[in-house]
Each structure stands twice: as C-alpha cells, then as structure tokens.
LUMLO-339736 format. One record per residue (C-alpha): x, y, z; residue in three letters; residue number from 1. Coordinates in nm, 2 decimals. Layout:
BEGIN
[r [X,Y,Z],Ala,NUM]
...
***
This chain:
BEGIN
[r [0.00,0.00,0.00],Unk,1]
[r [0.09,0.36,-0.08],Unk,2]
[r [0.07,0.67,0.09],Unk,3]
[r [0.06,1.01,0.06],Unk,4]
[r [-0.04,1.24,0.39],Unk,5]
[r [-0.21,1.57,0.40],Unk,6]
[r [-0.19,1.74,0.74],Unk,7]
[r [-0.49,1.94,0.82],Unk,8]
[r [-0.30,2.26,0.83],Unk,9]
[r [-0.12,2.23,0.47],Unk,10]
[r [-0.43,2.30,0.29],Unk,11]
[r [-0.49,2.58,0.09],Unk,12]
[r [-0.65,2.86,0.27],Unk,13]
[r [-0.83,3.14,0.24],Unk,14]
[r [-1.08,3.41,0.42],Unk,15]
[r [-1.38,3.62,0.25],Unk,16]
[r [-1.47,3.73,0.54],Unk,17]
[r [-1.81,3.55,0.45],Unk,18]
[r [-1.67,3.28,0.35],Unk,19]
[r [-1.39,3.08,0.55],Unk,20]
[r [-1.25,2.77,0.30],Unk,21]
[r [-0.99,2.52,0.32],Unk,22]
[r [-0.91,2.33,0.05],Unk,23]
[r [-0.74,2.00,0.03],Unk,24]
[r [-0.63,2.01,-0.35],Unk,25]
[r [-0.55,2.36,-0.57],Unk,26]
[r [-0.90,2.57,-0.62],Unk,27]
[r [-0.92,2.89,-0.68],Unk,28]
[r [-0.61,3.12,-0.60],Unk,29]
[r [-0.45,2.84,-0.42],Unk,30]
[r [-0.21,2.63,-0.62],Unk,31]
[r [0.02,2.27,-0.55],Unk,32]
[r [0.15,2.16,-0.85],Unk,33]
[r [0.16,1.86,-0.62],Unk,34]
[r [-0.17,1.81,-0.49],Unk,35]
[r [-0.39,1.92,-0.81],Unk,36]
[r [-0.62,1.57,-0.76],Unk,37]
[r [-0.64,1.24,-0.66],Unk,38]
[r [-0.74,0.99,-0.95],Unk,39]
[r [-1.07,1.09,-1.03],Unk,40]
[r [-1.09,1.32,-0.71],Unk,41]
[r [-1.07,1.70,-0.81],Unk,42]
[r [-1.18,1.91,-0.57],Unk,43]
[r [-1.23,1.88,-0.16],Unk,44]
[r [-1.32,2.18,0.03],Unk,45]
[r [-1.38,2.25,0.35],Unk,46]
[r [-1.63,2.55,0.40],Unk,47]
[r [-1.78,2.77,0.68],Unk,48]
[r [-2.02,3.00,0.55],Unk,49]
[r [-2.18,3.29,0.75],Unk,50]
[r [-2.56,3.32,0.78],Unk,51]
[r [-2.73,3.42,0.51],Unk,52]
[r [-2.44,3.42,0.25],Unk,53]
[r [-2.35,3.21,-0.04],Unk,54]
[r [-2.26,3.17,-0.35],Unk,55]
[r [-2.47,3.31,-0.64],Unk,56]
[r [-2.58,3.18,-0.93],Unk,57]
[r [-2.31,3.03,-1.12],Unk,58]
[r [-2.23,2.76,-1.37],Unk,59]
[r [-2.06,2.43,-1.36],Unk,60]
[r [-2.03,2.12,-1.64],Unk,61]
[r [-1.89,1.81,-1.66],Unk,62]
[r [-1.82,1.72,-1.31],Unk,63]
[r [-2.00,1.51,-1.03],Unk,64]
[r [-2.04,1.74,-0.72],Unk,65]
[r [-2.14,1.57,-0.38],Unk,66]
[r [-2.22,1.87,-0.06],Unk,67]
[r [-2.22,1.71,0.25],Unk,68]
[r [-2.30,1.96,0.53],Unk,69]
[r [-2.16,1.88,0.86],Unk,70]
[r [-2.36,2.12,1.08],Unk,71]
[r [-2.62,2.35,0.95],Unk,72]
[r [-2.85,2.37,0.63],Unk,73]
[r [-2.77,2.52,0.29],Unk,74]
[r [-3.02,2.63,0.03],Unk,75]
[r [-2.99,2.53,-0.33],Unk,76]
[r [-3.14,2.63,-0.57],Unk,77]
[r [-3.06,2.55,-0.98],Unk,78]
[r [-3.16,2.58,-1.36],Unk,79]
[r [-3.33,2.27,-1.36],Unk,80]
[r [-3.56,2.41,-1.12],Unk,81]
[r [-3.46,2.24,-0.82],Unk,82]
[r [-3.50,2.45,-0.50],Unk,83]
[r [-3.43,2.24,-0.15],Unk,84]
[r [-3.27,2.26,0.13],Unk,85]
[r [-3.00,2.01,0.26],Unk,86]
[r [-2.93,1.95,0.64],Unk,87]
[r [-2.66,1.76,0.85],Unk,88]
[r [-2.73,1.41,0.76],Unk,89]
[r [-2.83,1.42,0.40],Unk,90]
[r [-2.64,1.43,0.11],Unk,91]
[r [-2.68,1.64,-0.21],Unk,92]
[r [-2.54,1.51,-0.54],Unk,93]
[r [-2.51,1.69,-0.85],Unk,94]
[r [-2.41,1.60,-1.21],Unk,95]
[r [-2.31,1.91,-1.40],Unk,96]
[r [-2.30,1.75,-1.71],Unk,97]
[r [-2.40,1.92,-2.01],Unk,98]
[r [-2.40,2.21,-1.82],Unk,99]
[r [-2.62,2.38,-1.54],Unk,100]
[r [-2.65,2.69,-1.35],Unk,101]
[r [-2.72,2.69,-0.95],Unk,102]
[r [-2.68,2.87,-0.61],Unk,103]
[r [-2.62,2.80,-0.29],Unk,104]
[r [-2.67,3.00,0.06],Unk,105]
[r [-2.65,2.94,0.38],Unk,106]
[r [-3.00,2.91,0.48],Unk,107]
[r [-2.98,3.05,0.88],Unk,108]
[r [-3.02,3.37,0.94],Unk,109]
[r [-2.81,3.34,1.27],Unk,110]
[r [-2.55,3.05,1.19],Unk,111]
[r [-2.28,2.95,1.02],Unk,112]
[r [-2.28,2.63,0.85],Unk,113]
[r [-2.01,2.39,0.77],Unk,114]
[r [-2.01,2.18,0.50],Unk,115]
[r [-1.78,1.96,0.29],Unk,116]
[r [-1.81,2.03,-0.08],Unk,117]
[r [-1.63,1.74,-0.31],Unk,118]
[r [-1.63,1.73,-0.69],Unk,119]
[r [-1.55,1.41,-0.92],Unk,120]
[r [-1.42,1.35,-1.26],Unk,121]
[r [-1.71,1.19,-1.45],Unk,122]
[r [-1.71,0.84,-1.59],Unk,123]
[r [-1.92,0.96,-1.90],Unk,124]
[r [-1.91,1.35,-2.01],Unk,125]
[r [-2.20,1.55,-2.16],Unk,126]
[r [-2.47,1.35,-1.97],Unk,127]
[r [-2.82,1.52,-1.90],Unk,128]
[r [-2.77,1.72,-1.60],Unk,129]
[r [-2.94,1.57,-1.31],Unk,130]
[r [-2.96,1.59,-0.89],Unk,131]
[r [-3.07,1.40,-0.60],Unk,132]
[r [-3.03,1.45,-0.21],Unk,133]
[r [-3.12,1.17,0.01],Unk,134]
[r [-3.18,1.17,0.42],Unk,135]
[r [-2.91,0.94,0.60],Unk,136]
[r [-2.95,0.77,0.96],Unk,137]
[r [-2.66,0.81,1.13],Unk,138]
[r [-2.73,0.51,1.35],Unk,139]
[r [-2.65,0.35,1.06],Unk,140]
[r [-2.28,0.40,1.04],Unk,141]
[r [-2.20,0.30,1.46],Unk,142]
[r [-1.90,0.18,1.45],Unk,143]
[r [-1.90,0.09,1.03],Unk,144]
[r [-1.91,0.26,0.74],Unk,145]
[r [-2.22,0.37,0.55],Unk,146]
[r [-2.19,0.41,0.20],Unk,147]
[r [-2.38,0.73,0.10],Unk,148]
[r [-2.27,0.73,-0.28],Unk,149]
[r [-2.28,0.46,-0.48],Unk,150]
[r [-2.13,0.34,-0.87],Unk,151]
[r [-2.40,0.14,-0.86],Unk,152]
[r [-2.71,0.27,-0.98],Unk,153]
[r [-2.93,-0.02,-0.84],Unk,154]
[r [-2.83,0.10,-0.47],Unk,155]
[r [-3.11,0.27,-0.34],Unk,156]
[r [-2.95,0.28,0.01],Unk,157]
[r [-2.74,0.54,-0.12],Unk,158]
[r [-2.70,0.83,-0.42],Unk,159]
[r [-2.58,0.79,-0.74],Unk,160]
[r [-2.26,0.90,-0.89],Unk,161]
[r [-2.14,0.89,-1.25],Unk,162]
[r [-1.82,0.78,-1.18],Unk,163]
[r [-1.65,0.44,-1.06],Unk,164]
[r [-1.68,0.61,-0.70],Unk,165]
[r [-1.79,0.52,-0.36],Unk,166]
[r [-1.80,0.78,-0.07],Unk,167]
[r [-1.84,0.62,0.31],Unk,168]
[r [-1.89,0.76,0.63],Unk,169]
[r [-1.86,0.61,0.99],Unk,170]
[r [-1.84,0.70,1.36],Unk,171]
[r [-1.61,0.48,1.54],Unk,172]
[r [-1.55,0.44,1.92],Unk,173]
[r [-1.24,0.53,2.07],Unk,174]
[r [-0.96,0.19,2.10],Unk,175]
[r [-1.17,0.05,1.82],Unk,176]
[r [-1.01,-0.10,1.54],Unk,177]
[r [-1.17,-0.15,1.21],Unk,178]
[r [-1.11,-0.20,0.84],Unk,179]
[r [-1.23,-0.04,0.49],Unk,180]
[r [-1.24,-0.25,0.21],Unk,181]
[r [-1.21,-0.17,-0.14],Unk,182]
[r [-1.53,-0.15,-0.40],Unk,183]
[r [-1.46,-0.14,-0.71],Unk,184]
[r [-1.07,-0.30,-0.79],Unk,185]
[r [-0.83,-0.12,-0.87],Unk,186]
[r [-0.97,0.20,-0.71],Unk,187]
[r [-0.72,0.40,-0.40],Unk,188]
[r [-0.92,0.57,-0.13],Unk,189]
[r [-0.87,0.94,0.05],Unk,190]
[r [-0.92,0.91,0.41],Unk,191]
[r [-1.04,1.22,0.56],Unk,192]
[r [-1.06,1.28,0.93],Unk,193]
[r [-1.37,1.47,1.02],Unk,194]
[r [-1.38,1.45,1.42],Unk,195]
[r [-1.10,1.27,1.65],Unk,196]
[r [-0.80,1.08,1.62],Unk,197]
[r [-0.72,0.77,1.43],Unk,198]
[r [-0.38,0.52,1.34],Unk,199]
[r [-0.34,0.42,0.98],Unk,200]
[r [-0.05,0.24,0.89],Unk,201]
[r [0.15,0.43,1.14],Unk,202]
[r [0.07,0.71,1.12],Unk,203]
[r [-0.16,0.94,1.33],Unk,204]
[r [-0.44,1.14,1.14],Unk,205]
[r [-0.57,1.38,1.39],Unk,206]
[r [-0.91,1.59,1.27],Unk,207]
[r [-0.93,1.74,0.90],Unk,208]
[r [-0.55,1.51,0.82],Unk,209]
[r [-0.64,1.32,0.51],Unk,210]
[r [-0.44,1.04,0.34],Unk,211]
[r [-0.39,0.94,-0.01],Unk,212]
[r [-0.39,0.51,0.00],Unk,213]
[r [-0.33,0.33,-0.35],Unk,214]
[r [-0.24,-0.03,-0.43],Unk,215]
[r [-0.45,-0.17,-0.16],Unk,216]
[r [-0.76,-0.43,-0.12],Unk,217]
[r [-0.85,-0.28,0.20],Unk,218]
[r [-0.72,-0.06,0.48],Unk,219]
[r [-0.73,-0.15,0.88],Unk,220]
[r [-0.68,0.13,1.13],Unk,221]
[r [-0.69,0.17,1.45],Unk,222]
[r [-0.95,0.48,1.62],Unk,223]
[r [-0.74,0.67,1.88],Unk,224]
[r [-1.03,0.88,1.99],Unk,225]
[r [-1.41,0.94,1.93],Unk,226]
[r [-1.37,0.99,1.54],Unk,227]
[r [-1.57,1.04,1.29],Unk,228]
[r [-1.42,0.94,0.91],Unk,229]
[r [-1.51,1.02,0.54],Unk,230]
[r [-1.37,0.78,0.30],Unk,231]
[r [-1.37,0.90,-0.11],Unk,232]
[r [-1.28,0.55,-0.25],Unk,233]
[r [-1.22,0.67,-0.63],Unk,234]
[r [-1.03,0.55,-0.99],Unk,235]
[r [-0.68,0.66,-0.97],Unk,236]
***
C-alpha cells in the first residue's frame, strides 16, 4: 500500500470574510502543482459559511459534485428548477453534465454552516444534468461505514454517482479498530478525518488530516479517539 499524507493545516486557505474555506487540493487562488487531484478526485473543500451568504448563481459542467454539510442547512437552488434545502445528515449530489447553473446559501439567518463540498471527474461527459439528495440515519454507520454514494445505480441505500466512485462515512468508538475495504478494484481511497484521532499504517491522522492510500484491497486502522471518518474510494 501507498501513501501520501495531507496534514490538516497544509491545505490551501483562504478568508472572505463571508466565506472561510480550506481546500485539500488547488481551487481557486490556491495552487500545488503537487496536490492538483487524486485519480478521479478533483476538488475537496472544507467550508464555513456565514448566515445568510452564499454563492450566487453560477455555472458548472462536466463534473460530479457531492455537498455534504456537517452542521447546518444550505439552500440550493438550480436551472433545472430544483429549490431544496439540505441539512446535517443528507447528502446532495449533483451531475453538471451538459451544463447547469445553481446557487447555494446558507440558509440561517443566525449561523454559520459547515459543509464539505467534493467534486469528481465523471465516468461519462456531456450527460443530462441531473440531482438528488437523500436523508441518512446516522445510527447506521456506529462503529462501520455507510456508503452514502454509490457506482451502482441499483443501490437505493445510497446516491448515485457517474463515476466508478464510492463515498463512506462512519463514527467509530475510541480503542476500536476497524477496516475499509475496497469497492470497485483497482480504485485507492482518501481518508479524511472529520472528528478525532485515528492510526493508519502508522501514522496518526488527527481531525481534517487526510491520506492518499493506492495499491490496496482494503485498509485497517486503529481509532485513537471518538472519530468520525469520510472515505472517497475513487479510480486513480
């Protein structure tokens, strides 16, 4: 196995005053000629938003675009006349495609919300633009992971994504070892710390570390602390 670690405080950063944004790969003004993707992942930014502000309309294409907010609600709204509101524990999707326009504001008037924003390389370009959001029960992922995007478009336990692409999450007890295995072969996986402390291969990831893994059927670690863990299992 492979390994490539990203220490919470060697992302990008950057402060709009609205908008506070870390960003695990080069977006925007910040640039790594080193960390420009993983395989198929592009883009993975952390985000705090103030209430009421957001982004305004503005157009995307080609690209798969998962939002997973990790306390508070955003509002979205889009060309294909979608207008919703995702909360902590759902999961919005969207496949640019062909191209589409959309917006997206913090939907509090008194909070911030914190979200996770993640785009993909599609498997097939210039498809029909599309989006979905589904409702997750956390319960669900208690000490395991719970895929919340699937390849597989049969999966109705989880959204779809045009891509060979498999995102996890999973709340683990502290002195708990577990294990991740592989979906689709060949794929590396992008192990991302949300909450706590974790061992992987000996190293310690503490909260927002990630860790690029390739050449691997699966992936045991060992959970230091309370954590909380997002795993982007992708082509590379």
């Amino acid at each position: 196995m492979k390994k490539i670690i990203h220490k919470a405080d060697s992302r990008g950063y950057a402060n709009h005053i609205w908008l506070e944004a870390r960003h695990t790969f080069s977006f925007a003004s910040y640039y790594n000629p080193e960390r420009t993707h993983f395989g198929k992942l592009r883009v993975l930014n952390d985000d705090i938003i103030a209430p009421k502000m957001g982004f305004g309309t503005h157009p995307h294409d080609n690209m798969e675009i998962v939002t997973i907010p990790l306390r508070g609600a955003l509002e979205h709204k889009d060309s294909m006349g979608n207008s919703s509101v995702i909360r902590q524990s759902e999961v919005q999707i969207m496949s640019a495609g062909t191209g589409i326009l959309h917006s997206e504001f913090n939907h509090s008037p008194d909070e911030e919300i914190n979200l996770l924003q993640i785009w993909v390389f599609p498997k097939e370009r210039d498809i029909k633009p599309r989006y979905d959001q589904k409702v997750f029960d956390s319960s669900n992922r208690v000490n395991k992971f719970q895929t919340v995007v699937s390849a597989k478009k049969e999966d109705k336990e989880a959204v779809w994504i045009n891509q060979d692409a498999y995102f996890s999450l999973g709340n683990f007890d502290k002195n708990l070892e577990s294990e991740y295995k592989i979906q689709h072969k060949g794929n590396g996986a992008y192990l991302f710390v949300i909450e706590g402390k974790v061992e992987v291969d000996g190293e310690i990831l503490e909260k927002r570390d990630g860790i690029e893994l390739t050449d691997l059927e699966s992936v045991k670690f060992n959970n230091l602390d309370k954590t909380e863990i997002l795993i982007i299992e992708v082509p590379t």
